[in-house]
C-alpha positions in Angstrom: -122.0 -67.9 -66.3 -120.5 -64.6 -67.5 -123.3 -62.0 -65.7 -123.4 -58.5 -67.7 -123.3 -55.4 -64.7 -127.4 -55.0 -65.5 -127.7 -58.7 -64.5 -125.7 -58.0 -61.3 -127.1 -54.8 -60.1 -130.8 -55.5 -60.9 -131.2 -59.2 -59.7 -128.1 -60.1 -57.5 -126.9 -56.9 -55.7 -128.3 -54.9 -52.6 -130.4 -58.4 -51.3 -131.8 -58.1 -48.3 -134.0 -61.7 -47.9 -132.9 -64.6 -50.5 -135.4 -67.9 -50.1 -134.3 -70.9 -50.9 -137.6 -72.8 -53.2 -140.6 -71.8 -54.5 -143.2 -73.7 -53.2 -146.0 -73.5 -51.0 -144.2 -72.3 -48.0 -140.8 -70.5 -49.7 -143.6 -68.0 -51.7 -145.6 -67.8 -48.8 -142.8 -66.8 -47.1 -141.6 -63.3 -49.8 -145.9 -62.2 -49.5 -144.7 -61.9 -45.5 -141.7 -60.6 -46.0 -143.3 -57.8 -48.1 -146.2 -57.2 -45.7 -143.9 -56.9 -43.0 -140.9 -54.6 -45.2 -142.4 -53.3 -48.3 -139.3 -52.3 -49.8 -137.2 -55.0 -49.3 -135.3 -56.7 -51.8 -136.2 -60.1 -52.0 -134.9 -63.2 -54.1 -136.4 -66.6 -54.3 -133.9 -69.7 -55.9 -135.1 -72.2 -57.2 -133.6 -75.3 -58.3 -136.3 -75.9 -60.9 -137.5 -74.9 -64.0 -141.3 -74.9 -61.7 -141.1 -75.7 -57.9 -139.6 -78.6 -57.2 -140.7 -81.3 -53.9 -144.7 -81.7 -53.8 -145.9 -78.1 -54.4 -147.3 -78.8 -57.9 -147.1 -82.5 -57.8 -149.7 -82.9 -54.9 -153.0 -84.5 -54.6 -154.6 -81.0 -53.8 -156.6 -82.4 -50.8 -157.4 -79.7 -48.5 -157.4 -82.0 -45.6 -156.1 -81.6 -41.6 -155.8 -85.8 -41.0 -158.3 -88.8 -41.3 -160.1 -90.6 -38.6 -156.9 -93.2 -38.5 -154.2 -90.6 -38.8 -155.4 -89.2 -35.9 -155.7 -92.4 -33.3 -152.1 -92.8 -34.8 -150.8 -89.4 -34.2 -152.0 -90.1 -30.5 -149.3 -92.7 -30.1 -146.6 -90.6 -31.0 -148.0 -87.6 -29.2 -149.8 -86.2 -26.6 -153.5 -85.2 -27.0 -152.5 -81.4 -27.0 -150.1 -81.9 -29.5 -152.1 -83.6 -31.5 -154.6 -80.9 -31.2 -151.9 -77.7 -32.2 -151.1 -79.9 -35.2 -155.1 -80.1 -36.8 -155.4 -76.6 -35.5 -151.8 -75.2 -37.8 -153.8 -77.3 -40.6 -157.0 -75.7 -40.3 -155.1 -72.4 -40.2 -153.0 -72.8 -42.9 -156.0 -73.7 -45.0 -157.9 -70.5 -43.7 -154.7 -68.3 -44.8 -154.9 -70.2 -48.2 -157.7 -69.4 -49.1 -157.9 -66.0 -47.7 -154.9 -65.2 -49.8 -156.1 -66.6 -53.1 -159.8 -67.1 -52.8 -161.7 -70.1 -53.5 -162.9 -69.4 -56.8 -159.0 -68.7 -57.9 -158.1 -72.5 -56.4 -160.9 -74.2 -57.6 -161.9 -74.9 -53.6 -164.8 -77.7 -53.1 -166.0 -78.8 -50.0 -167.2 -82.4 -51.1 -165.9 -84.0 -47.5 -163.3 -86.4 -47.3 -163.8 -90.0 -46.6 -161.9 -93.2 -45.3 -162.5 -96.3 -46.6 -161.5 -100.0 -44.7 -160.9 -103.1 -46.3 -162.7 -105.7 -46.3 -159.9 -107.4 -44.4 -159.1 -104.8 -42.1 -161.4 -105.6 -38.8 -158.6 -103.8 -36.8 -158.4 -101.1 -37.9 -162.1 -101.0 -38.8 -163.2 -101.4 -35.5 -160.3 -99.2 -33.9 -162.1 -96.3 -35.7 -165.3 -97.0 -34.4 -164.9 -97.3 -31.1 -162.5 -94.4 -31.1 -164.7 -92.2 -33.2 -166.2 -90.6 -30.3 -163.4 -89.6 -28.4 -161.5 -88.1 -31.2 -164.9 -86.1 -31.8 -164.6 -85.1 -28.2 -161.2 -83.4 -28.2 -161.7 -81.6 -31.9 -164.8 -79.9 -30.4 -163.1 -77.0 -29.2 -161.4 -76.2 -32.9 -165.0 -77.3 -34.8 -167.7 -76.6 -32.4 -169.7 -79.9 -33.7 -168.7 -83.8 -34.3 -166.1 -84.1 -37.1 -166.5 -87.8 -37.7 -169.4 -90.2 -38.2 -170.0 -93.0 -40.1 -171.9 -93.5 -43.8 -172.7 -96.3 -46.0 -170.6 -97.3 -49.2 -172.8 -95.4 -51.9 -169.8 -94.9 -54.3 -170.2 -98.9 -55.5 -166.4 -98.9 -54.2 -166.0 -103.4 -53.6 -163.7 -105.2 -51.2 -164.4 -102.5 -48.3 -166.3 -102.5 -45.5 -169.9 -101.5 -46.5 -169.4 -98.3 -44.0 -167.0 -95.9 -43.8 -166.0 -92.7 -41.9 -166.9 -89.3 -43.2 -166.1 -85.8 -42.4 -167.9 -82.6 -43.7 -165.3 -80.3 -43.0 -162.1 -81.8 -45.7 -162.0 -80.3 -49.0 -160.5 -80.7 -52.4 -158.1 -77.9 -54.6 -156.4 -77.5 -57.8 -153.4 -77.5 -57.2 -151.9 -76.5 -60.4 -154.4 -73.2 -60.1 -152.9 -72.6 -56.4 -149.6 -72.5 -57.6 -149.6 -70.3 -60.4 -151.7 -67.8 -58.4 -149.0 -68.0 -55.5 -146.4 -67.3 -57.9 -148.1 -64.3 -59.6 -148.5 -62.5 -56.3 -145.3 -63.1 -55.4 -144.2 -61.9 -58.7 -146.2 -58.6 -58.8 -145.1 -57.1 -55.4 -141.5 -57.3 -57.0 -139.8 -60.2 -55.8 -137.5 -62.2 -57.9 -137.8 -65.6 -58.5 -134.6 -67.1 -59.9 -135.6 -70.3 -61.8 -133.2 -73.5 -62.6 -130.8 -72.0 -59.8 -129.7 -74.4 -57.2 -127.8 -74.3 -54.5 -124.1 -75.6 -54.0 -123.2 -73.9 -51.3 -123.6 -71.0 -48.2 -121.5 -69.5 -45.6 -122.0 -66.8 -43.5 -119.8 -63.7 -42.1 -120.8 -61.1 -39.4 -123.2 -59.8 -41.4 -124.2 -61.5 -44.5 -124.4 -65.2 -45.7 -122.4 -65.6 -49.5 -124.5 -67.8 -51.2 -122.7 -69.7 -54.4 -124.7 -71.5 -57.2 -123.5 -73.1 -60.3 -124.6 -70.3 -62.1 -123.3 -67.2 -59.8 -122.4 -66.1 -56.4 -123.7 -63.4 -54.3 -124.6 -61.9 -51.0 -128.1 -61.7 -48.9 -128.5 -59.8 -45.5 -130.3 -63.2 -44.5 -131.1 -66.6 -46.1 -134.3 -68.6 -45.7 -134.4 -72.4 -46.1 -137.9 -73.5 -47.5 -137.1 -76.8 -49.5 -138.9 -79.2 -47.7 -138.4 -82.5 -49.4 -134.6 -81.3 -50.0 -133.9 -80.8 -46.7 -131.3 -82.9 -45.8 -129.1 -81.8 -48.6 -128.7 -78.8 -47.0 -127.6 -80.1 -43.7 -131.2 -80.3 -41.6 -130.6 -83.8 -41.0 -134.6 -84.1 -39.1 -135.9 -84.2 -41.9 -135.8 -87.1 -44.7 -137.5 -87.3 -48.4 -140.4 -88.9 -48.6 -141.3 -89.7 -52.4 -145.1 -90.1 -53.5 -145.9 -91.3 -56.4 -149.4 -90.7 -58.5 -151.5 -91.8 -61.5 -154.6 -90.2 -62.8 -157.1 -91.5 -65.4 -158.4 -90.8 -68.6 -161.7 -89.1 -67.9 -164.3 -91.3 -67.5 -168.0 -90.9 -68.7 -170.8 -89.8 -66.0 -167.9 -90.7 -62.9 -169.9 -90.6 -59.9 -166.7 -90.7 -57.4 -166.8 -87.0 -55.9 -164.5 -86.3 -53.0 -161.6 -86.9 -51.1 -161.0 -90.6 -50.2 -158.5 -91.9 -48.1 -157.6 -96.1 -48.0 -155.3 -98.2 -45.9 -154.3 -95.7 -42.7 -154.0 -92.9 -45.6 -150.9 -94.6 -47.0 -153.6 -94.3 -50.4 -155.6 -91.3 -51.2 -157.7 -90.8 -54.3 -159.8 -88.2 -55.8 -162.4 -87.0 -58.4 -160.8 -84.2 -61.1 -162.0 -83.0 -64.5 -164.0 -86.3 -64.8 -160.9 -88.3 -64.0 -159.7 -90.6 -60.9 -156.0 -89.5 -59.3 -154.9 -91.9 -57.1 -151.8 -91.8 -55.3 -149.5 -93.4 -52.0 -148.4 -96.6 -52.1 -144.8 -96.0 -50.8 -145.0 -98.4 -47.2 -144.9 -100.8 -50.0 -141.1 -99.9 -50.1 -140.1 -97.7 -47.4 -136.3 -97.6 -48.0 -136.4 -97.4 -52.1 -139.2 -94.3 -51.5 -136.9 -92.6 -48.9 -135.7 -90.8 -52.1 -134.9 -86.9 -53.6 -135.2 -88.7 -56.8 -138.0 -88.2 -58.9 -139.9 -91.1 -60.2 -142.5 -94.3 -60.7 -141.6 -98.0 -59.6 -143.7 -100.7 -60.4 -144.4 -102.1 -57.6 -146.1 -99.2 -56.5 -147.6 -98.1 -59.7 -149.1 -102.0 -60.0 -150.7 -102.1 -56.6 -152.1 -98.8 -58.1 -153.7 -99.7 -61.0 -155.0 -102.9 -58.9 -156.6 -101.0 -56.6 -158.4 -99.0 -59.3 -159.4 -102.0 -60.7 -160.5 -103.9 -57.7 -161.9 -101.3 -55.2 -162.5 -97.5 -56.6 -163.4 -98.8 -60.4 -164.3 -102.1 -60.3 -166.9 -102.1 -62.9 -166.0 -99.2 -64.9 -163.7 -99.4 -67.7 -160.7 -96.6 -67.4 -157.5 -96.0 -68.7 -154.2 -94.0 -67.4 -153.1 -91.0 -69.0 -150.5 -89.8 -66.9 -147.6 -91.0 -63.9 -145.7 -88.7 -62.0 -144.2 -88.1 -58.5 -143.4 -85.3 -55.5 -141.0 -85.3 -53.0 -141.9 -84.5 -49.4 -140.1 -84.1 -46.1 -141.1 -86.3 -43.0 -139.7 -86.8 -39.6 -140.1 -88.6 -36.3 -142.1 -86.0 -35.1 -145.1 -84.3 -37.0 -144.6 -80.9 -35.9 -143.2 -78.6 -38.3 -139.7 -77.3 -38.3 -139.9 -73.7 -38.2 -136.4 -72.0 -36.1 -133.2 -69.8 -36.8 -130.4 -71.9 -37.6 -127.8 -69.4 -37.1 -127.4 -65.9 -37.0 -128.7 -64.8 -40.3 -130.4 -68.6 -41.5 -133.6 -70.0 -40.7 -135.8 -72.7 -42.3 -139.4 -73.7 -42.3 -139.2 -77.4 -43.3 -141.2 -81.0 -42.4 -144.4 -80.4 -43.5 -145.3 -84.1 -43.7 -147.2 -84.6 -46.4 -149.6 -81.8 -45.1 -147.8 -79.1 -47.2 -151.3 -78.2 -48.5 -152.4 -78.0 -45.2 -150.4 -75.9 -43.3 -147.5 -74.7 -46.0 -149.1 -70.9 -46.0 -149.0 -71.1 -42.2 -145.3 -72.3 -41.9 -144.2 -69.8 -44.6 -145.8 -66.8 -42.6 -144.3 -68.5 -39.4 -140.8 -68.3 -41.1 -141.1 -65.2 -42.2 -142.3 -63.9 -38.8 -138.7 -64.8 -37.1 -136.7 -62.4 -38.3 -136.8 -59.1 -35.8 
């Protein structure tokens, strides 16, 4: 690209902080940046033409882990790990919301809710008998029991007639969240740099040369805050995770209201604008959805529209309007990875499908290690 001298000197000269995505956590990131140095100058890349990964292809659950992803995540990890994990989610939300307000996100508090299969007895009755003692060690973060258990009142068939339920998980619009993120980003000055990705960085004693397809320049430091994309640039703990989603035509006097989650989360559905969006699926095909490529499969999308059919729907005609998908970035470990990679590059990646949850959090986090 042949870059006039006003291109140069107004967007790509005299950088101190250069981000690399605009999502959830990269523009989280620049409002921390310009709390902590107001007169900074700060450029975001993106590789997009809107932020690419799972920031505006989400569900929009404002959620911190279900009753099963919880007796899960205490296999893997200790109980007080477990614990800093739901208490970074219920802090990121708080910051969310706190930034934006609730009315600007379209925040509802309808509780979340996990439904069993019929089939399921294991799981079923893991979650019962374990209800009390996950109860137990979220008391200090809720004050009060987070879990219990309610009857099916939604007419959803082929589950078990209870389920577990928990007051505290909410539901956002995600598309709203987004766009407000990006407009306060954009009116304290920063720069965001659309359809801009990156081909390569390298760093000197005191800068880090960053070259794109389009131009090259030169940042004072260089944040990493692609998530999903991880891996491309060399943070090999992280791999993509992709997630694919459906959502229905709205449906006349829907009585579906809140967040539900099915089958050890691995399926999570909603109510929005009269419709049903239903997404997961991709345990189905671990090694085909281990992809930075966006889109729909049918053996996932299938078992989708089944599952509408013979659980969340099953008496109510519907049909779909629209597929799409999001890329996220998972690991072994759960914990976010927020650290300075070298001298003048650090990243805030691995959100785990929880980029909702705690991507304000891990943004301000990221933004917080530089001196």
């Amino acid at each position: 690209m042949n870059l006039s001298y006003w291109e140069i000197q107004t967007w790509l000269s005299n950088v101190d902080y250069t981000i690399i995505g605009s999502g959830i956590v990269g523009l989280n990131c620049a409002l921390q940046l310009k709390k902590r140095f107001p007169k900074a100058k700060i450029v975001i890349l993106e590789k997009g033409i809107l932020p690419q990964g799972a920031s505006t292809k989400n569900a929009g659950f404002a959620c911190f882990g279900s009753l099963s992803e919880i007796i899960d995540d205490l296999k893997q990890h200790s109980e007080a790990e477990v614990l800093e994990l739901i208490r970074k989610r219920i802090n990121g939300l708080k910051i969310l919301r706190e930034i934006l307000g609730d009315k600007t996100i379209n925040y509802q508090n309808l509780g979340g809710y996990e439904l069993f299969l019929e089939s399921d007895d294991t799981l079923y009755n893991s979650c019962l008998n374990t209800k009390d003692k996950i109860n137990q060690l979220l008391y200090p973060i809720f004050n009060t029991d987070v879990f219990s258990f309610k009857t099916n009142n939604f007419g959803f068939k082929n589950i078990k007639s209870d389920y577990s339920f928990n007051s505290f998980e909410g539901q956002i619009d995600t598309g709203k969240m987004m766009d407000a993120l990006l407009n306060k980003v954009q009116s304290l000055g920063v720069k965001i740099l659309n359809n801009t990705a990156i081909d390569a960085f390298s760093e000197d004693i005191s800068t880090v040369k960053i070259k794109t397809k389009h131009f090259e320049f030169s940042t004072q430091k260089l944040f990493i805050a692609t998530n999903g994309f991880a891996k491309q640039l060399k943070i090999s703990e992280v791999k993509p995770a992709r997630a694919q989603v459906l959502i229905t035509k709205p449906i006349e006097n829907l009585h579906v209201k809140g967040t539900f989650h099915l089958d050890e989360g691995y399926y999570y559905f909603r109510n929005i604008d009269h419709r049903i969006l239903l997404g997961g699926g991709r345990h189905l095909d671990f090694r085909t959805e281990e992809t930075t490529a966006f889109g729909e499969t049918p053996i996932i999308q299938n078992k989708l529209e089944e599952l509408l059919k013979t659980i969340i729907l099953p008496n109510t005609a519907f049909e779909i309007d629209h597929r799409w998908s999001g890329i996220m970035g998972v690991g072994k470990q759960k914990k976010a990875i927020v650290k300075q990679i070298s001298n003048h590059v650090f990243c805030g990646v691995r959100l785990g499908g929880m980029g909702v949850a705690i991507g304000s959090l891990v943004g301000r986090e990221l933004a917080d290690l530089v001196e």
